[in-house]
Backbone as a ProteinNet text record, in pm:
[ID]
protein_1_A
[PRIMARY]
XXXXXXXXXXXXXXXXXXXXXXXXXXXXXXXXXXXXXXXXXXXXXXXXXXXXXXXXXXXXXXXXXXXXXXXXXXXXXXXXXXXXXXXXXXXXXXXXXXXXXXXXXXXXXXXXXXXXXXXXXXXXXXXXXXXXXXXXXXXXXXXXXXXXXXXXXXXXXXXXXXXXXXXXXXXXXXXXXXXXXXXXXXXXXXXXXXXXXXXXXXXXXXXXXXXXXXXXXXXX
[TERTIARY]
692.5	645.3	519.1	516.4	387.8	283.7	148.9	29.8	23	14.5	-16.1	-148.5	-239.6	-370.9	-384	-367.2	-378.8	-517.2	-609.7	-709.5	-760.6	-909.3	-924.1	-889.1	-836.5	-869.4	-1024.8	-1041.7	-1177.8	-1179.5	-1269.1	-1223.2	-1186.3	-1277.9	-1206.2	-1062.4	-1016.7	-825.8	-743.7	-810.3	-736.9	-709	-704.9	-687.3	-528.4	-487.5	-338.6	-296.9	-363.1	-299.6	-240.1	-303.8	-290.6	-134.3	-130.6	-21.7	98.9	98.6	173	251.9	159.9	234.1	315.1	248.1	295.8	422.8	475.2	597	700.3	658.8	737	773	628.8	623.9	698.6	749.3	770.4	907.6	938.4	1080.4	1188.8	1077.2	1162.4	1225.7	1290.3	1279	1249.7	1138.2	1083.6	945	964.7	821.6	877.6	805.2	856.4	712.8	593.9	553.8	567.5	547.5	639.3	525.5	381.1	227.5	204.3	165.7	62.9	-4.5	-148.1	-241.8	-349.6	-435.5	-516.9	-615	-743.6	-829.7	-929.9	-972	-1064.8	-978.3	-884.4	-757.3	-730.2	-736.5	-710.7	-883.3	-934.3	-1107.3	-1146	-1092.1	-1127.5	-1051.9	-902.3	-881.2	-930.1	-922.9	-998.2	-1113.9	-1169.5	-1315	-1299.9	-1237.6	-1158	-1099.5	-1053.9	-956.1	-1056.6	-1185	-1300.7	-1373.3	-1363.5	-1475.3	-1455	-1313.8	-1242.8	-1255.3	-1239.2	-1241.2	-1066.3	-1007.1	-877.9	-831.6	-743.7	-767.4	-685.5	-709	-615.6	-635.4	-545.8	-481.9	-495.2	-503.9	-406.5	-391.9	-281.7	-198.9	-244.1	-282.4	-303.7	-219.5	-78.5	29.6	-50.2	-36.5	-86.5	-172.7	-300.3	-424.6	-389.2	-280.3	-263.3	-223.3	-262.7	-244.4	-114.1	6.9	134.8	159.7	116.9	101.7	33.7	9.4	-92.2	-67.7	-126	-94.1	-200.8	-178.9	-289	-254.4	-300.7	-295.6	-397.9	-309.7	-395.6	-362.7	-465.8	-403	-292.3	-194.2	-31.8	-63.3	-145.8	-200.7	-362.5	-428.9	-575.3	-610.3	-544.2	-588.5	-651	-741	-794.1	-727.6	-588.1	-540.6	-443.8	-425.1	-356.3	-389.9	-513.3	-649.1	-560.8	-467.6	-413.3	-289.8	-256.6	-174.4	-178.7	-73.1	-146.5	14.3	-0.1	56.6	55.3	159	137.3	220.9	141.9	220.1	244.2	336.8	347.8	403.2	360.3	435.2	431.8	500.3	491.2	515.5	460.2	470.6	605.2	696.4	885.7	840.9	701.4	792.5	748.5	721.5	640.3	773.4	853.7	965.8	1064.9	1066.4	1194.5	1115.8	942.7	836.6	791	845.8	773.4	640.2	601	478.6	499.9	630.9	619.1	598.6	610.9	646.8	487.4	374.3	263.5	182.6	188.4	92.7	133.9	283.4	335.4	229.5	259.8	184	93.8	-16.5	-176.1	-190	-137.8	-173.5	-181.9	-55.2	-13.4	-119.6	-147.8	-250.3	-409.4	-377.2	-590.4	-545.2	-425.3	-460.1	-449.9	-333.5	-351.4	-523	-602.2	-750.1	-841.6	-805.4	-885.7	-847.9	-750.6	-713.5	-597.4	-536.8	-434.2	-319.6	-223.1	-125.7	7.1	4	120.3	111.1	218.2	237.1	405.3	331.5	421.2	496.7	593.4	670.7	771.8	690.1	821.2	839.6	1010.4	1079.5	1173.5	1226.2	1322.4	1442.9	1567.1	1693.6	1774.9	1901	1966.4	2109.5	2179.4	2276.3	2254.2	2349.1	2288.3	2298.6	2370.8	2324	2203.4	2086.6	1949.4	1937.3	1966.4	1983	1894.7	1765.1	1667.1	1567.6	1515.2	1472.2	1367.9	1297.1	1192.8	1225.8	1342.3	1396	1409.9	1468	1493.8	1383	1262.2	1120.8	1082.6	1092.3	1020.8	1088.3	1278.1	1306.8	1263.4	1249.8	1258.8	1090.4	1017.8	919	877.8	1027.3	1001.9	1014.8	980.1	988.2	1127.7	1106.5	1226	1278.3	1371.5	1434.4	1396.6	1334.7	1238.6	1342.9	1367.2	1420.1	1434.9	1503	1526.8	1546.1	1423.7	1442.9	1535.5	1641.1	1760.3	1709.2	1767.3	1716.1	1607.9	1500.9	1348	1287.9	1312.9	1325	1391.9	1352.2	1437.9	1319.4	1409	1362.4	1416.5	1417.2	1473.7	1658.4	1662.4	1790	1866.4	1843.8	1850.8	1799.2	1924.9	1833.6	1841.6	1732.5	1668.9	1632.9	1659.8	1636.4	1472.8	1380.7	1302.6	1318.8	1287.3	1328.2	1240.9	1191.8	1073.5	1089.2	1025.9	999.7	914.1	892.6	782	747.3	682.2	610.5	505.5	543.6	400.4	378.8	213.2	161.6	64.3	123.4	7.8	89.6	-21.1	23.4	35.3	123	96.3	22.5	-94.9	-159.7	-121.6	-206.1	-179.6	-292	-282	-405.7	-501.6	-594	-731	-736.9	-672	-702.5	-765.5	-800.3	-871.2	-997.2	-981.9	-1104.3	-1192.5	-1081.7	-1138.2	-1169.9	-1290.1	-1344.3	-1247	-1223.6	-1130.3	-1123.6	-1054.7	-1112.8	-1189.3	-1202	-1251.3	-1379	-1449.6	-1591.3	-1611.1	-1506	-1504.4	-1546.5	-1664.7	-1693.4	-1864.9	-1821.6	-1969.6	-2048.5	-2067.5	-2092.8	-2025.3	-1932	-1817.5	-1831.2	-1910.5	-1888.4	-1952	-1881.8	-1947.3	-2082.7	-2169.6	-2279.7	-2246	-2235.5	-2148.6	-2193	-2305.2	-2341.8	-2318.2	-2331.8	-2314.4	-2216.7	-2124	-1959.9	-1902.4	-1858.8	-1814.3	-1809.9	-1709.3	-1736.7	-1791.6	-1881.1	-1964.8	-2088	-2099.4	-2271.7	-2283.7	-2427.6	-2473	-2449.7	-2434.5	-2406.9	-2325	-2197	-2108.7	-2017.8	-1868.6	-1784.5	-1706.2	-1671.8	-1669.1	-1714.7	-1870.9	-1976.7	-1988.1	-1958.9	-1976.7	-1815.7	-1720.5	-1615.3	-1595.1	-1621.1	-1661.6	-1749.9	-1860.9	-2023.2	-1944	-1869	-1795.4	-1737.3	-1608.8	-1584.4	-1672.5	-1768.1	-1850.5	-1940.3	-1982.9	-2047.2	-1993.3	-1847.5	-1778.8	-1763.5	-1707.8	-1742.9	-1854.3	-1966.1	-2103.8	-2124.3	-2097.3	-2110.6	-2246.8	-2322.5	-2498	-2499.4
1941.3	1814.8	1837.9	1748.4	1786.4	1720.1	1755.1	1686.9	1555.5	1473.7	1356.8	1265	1216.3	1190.5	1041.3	901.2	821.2	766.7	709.4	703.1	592.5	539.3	471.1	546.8	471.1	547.7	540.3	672.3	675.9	675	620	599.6	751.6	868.2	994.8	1047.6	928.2	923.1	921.4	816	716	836.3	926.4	1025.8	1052.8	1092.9	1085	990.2	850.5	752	699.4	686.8	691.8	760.9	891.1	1027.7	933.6	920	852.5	767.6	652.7	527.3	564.5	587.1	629.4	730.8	813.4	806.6	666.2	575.5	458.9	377.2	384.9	281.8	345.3	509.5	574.4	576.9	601.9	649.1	595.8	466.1	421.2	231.5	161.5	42	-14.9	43.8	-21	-67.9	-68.7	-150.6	-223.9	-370.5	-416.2	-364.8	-317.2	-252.6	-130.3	-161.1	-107.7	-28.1	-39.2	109.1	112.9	273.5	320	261.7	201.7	147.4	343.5	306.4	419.7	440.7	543.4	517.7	398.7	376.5	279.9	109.5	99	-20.5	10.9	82.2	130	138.8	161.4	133.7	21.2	-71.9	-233.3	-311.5	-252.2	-285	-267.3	-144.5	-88.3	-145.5	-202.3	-230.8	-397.1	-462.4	-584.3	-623.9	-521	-522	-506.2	-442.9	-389.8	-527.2	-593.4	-676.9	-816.9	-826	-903.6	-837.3	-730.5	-653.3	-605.7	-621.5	-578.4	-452.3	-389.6	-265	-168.2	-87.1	0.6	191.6	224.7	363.4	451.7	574.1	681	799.2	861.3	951.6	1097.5	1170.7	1318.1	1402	1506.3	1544.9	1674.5	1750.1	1867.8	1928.4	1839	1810.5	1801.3	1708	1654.6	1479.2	1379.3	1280.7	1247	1212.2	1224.4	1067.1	949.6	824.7	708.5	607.2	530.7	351.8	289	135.9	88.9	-86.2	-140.6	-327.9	-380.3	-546.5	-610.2	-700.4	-789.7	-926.5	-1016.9	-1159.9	-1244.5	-1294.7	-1331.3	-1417.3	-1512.4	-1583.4	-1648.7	-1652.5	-1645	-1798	-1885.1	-2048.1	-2010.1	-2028.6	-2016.7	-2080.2	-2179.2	-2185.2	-2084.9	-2015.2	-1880.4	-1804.3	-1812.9	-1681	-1634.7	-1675.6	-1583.3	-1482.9	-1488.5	-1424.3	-1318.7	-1218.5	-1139.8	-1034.8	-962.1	-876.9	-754.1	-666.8	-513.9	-453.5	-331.2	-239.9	-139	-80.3	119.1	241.3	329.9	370.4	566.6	617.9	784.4	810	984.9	1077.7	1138.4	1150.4	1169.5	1293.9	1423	1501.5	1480.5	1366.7	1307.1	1212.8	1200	1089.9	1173.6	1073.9	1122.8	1233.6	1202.7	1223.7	1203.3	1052.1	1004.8	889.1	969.1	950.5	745.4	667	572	443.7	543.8	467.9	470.9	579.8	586.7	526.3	475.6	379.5	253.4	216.2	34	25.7	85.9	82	28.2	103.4	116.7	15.1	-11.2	-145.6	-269.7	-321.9	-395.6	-464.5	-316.5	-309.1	-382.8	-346.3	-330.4	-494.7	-540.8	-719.4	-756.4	-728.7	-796.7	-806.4	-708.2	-689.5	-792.1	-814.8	-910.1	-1062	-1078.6	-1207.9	-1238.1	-1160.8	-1204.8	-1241	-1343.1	-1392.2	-1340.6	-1358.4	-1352.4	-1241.5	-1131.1	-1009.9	-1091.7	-1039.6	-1058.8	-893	-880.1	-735.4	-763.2	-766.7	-768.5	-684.2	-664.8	-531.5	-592.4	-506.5	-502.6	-490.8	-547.8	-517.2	-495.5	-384.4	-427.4	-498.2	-506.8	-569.8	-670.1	-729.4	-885.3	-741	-629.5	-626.1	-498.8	-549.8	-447.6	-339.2	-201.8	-124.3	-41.7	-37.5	60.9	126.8	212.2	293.4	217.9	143.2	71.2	-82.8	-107.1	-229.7	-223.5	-114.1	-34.2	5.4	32.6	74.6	-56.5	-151.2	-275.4	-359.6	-387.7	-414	-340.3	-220.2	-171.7	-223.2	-230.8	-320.7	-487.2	-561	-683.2	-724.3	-692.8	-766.4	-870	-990.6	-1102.2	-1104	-1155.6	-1163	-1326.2	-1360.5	-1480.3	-1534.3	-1461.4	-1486	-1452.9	-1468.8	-1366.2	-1439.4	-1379.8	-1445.4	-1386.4	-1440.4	-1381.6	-1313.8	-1219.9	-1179.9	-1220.2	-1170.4	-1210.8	-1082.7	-968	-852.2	-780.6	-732.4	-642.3	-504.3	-415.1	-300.4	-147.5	-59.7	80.9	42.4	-113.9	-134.7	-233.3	-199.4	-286.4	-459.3	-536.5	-656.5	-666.5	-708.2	-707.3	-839	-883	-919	-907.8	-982.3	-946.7	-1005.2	-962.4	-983.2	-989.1	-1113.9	-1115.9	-1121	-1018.1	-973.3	-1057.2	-1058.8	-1133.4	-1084.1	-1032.3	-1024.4	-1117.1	-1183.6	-1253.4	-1152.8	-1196.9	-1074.2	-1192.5	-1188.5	-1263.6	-1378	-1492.3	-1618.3	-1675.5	-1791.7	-1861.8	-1972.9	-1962.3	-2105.4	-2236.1	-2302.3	-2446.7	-2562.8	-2676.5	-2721.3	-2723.9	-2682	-2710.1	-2572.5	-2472.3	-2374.4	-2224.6	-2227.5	-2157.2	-2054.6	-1928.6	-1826.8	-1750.2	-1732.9	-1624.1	-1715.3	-1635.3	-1683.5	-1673.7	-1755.6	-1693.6	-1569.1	-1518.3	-1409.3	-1394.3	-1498.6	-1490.5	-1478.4	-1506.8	-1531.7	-1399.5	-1299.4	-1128.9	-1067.6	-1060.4	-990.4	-963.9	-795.5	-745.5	-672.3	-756.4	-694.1	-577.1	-512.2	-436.5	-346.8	-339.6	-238.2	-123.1	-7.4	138.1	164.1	252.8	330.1	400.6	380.7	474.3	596.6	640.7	816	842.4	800.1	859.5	862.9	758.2	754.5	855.5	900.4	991.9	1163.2	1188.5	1325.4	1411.3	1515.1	1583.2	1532.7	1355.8	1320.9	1317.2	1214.4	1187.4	1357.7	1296.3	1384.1	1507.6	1482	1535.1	1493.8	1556.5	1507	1349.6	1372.2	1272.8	1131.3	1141.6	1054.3	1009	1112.4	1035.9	986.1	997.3	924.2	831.5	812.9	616.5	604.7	637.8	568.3	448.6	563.7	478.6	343.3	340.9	235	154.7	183.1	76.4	37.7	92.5	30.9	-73.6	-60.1	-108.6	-252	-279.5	-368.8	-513.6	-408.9	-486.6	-562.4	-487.3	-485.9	-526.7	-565.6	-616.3	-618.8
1098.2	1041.7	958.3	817.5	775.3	837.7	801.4	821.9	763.5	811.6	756.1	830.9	693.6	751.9	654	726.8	657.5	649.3	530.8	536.4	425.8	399.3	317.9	173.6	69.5	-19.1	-116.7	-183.5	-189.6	-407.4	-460.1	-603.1	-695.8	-573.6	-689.2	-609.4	-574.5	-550.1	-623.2	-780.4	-830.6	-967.7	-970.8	-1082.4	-1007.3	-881.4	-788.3	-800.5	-781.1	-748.1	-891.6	-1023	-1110.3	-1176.9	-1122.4	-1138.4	-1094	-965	-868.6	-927.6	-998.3	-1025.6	-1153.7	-1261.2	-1395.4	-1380.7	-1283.7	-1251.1	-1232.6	-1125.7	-1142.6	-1240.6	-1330.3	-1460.7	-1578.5	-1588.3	-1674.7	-1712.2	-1524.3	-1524.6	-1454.5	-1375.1	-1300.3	-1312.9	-1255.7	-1250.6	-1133.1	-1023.4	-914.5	-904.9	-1055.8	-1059.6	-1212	-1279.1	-1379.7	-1453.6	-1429.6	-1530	-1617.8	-1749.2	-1849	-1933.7	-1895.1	-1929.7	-1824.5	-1826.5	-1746	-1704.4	-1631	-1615.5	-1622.7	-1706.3	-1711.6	-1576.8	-1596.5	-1509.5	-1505.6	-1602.1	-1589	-1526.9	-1566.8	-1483.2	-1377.1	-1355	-1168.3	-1078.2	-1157.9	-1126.5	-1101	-1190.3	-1179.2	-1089.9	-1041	-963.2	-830.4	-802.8	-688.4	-653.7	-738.3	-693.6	-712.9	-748.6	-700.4	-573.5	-545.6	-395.9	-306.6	-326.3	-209.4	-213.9	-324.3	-334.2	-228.5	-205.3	-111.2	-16.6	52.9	156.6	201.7	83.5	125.7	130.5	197.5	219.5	107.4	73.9	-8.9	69.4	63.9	127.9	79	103.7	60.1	174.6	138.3	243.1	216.3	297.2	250.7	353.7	244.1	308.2	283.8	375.4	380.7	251.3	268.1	171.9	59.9	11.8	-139.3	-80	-182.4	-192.2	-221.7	-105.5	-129.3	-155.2	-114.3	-147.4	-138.3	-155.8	-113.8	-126.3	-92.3	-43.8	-50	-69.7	-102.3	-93.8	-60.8	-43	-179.7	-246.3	-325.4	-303.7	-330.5	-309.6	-347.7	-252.5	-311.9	-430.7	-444.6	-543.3	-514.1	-612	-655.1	-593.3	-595.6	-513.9	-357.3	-372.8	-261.4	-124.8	-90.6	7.9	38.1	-51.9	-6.5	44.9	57.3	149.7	271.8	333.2	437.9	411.5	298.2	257.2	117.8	151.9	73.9	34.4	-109.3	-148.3	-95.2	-65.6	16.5	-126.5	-174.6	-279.5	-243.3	-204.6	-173.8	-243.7	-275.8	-383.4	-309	-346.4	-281.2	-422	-386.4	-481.2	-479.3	-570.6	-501.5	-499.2	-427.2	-370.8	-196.9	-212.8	-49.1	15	-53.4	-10.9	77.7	178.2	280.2	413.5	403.5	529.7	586	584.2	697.3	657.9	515.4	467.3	423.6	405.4	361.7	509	598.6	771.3	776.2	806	778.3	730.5	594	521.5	547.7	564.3	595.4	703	835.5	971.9	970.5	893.6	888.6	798.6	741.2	652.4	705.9	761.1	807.6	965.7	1023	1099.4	1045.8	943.3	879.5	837.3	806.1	736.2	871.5	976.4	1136.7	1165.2	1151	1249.7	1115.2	1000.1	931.5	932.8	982	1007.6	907.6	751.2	732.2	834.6	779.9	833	783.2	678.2	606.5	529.3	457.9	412.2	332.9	215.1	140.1	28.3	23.1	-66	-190.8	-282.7	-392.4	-496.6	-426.4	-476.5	-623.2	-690.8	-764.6	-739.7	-817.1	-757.1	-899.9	-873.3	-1031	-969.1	-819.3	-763.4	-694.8	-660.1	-526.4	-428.2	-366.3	-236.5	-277.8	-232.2	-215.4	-104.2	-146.8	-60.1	-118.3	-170	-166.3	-24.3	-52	12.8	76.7	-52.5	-12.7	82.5	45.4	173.9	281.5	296	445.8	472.4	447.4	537.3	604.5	474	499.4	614.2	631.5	679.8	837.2	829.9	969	1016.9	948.8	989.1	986.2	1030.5	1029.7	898.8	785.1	685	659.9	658.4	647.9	495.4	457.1	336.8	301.3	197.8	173	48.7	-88.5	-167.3	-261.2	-380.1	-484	-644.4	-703.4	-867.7	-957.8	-1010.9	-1082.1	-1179.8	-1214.3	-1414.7	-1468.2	-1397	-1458.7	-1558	-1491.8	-1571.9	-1625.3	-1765.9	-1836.8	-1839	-1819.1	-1820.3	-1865.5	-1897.8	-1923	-1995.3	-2007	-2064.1	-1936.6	-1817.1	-1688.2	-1658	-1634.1	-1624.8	-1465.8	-1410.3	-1271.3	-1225	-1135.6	-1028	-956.2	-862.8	-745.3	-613.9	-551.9	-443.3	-329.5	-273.8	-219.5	-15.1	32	190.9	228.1	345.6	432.5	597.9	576.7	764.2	828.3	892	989	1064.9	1061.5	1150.7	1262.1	1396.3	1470.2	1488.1	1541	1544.9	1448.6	1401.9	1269.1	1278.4	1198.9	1174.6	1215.9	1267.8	1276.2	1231.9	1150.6	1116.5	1186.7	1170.3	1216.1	1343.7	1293.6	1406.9	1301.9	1182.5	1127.4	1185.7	1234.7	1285.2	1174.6	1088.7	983.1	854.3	797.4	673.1	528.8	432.1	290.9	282.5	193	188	73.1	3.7	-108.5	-84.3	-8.7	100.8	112.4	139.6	186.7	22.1	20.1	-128.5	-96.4	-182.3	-197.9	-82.4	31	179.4	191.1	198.3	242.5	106.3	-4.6	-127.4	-36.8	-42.3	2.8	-86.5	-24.6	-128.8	-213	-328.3	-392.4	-381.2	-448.3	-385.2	-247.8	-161.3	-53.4	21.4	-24.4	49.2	-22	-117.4	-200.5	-176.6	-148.6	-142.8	-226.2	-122.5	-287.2	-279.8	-275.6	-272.6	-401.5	-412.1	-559.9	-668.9	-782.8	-869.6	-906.5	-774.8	-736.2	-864.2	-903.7	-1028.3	-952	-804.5	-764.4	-769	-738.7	-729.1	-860.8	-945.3	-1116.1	-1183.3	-1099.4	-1135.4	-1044.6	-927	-896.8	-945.6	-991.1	-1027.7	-1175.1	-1239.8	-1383.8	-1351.3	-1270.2	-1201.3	-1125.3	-1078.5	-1021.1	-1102.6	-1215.9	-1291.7	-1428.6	-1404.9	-1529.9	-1423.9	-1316.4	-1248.6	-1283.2	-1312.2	-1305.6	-1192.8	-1046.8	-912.1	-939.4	-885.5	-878.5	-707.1
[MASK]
++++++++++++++++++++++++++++++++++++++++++++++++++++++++++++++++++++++++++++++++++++++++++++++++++++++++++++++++++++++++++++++++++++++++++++++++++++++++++++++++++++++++++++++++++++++++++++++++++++++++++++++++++++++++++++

């Protein structure tokens, strides 16, 4: 079995994580984006997703970054604050290790211990019956079958389908039984030091490739 070490991901990740995706967006139709997202777009996200306190991943398969995961908000209205987007994506030579059972887990875990409720997954389809790789993880972790938008995407010549999962995690809400704060409220507190979280330490190549992203931010 390989090593597998799931962990926060850290911003001099996003040069892998980056690699990672731009396979899907390039070559594949399991994602409907159709560019790359560069570094500095994956920076702003990243430091978007922290600024909420939502968690984002990455996997290290026998010390390479084989995939990584990440929660963003299902939608920006603030009564949605309990619910949230899960994205996962592997490196295809990390697929079929285990490595996609790994990051669902720990994710799913880190929105349970913040108080999300709801986990939301939306996949692509090019048939009515959805038999991807990525359904079958999700399914084997609870994920419910919610519903499906016909021919919303065109892609690589393919017209597609999405197809939207769902996990409750916990009890479900009831009016007036609210514990946890928005999450929109979850911002800023929770930003790491940047020199010093970083491997390497100030003035490390590390430390100066989050320093970019955190400063394009205009984090204060």
């Amino acid at each position: 079995m390989p090593e597998c070490i799931v962990r926060p991901a850290w911003p001099s990740d996003l040069v892998d994580v980056a690699s990672i995706y731009s396979h899907y967006v390039e070559q594949t139709v399991l994602t409907l984006e159709e560019t790359s997202p560069d570094r500095a777009a994956w920076g702003r996200r990243y430091w978007e997703l922290a600024e909420r306190g939502l968690p984002f991943l990455a996997t290290e398969v026998d010390g390479r970054i084989g995939g990584y995961a990440y929660c963003a908000p299902w939608k920006t209205r603030s009564a949605y604050r309990y619910c949230v987007e899960e994205s996962i994506y592997l490196a295809p030579w990390a697929a079929g290790r285990g490595v996609g059972g790994e990051l669902l887990d720990q994710i799913l875990g880190d929105c349970g211990r913040m108080g999300i409720r709801e986990v939301m997954a939306v996949l692509t389809s090019e048939s009515v019956e959805v038999e991807s790789d990525s359904f079958h993880l999700h399914s084997s972790r609870k994920f419910e079958f919610v519903g499906r938008l016909k021919r919303v995407g065109h892609k690589h010549g393919a017209v597609l389908d999405t197809v939207i999962l769902q996990r409750a995690l916990g009890d479900r809400l009831v009016s007036g039984s609210e514990t946890h704060p928005p999450l929109r409220q979850r911002q800023r507190s929770k930003l790491p030091d940047i020199d010093n979280a970083l491997p390497g330490g100030p003035g490390s190549d590390a430390a100066h490739f989050g320093l970019h992203f955190f400063t394009d931010r205009k984090v204060k």
